[in-house]
N, C-alpha and C positions, 0 to 999 in steps of 0.2 A: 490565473491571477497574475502570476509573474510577464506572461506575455502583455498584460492590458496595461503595468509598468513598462514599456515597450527596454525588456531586458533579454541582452543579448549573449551568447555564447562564443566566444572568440577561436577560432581555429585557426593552424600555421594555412593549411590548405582549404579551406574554404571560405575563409572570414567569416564576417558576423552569421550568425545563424540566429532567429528568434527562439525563442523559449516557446515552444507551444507543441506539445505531441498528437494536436487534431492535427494540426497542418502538414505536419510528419506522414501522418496516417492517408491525408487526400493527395500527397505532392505526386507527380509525375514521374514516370521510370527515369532513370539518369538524374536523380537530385540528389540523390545520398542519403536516401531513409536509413538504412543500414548504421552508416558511419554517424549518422545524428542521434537513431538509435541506441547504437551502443556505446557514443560517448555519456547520452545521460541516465543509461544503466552504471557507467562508471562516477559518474557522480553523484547518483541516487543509490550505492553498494551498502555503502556505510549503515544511512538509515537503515534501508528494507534489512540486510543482515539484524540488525539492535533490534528490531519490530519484528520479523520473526521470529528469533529467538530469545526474546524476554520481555518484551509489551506484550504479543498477543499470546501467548502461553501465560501468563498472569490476568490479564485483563478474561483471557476463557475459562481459565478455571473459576474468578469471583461470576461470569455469568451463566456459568453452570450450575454453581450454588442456587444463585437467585432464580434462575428458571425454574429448578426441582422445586423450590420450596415453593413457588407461585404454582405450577402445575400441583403439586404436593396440595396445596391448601382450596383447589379446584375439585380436585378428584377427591378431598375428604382423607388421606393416606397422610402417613408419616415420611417424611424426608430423609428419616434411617435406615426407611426401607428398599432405598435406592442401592445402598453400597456405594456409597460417596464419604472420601474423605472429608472428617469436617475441617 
């Protein structure tokens, strides 16, 4: 999405760089997948760290609940009979 705002990444040594990690993924040996690469590992740190460790450990455990208890009410069983904290 960001690249179809045609937004750009500024570097001392490469200049602009588009925003887009297909392009990243198809460019040519000698273009700097690497350095593009892990400049927006360092940009994107922040998030992925907060999202792994407290979005998706929250948002898995409520869909672990709701899954037991939809499986639970499929299979005719109780949802205590899991050993799931409630």
């Amino acid at each position: 999405m960001a690249s179809s705002q045609r937004a750009y990444v500024h570097t001392k040594d490469r200049g602009n760089i588009p925003i887009n990690l297909y392009v990243i993924n198809l460019a040519p040996s000698g273009y700097g997948k690497g350095l593009s690469t892990g400049m927006l590992e360092d940009i994107t740190k922040e998030f992925r760290n907060y999202f792994m460790n407290v979005t998706f450990p929250t948002l898995l455990d409520q869909n672990l609940k709701n899954l037991s208890a939809q499986r639970a009410s499929l299979s005719h069983t109780r949802t205590n009979s899991l050993n799931m904290k409630n």
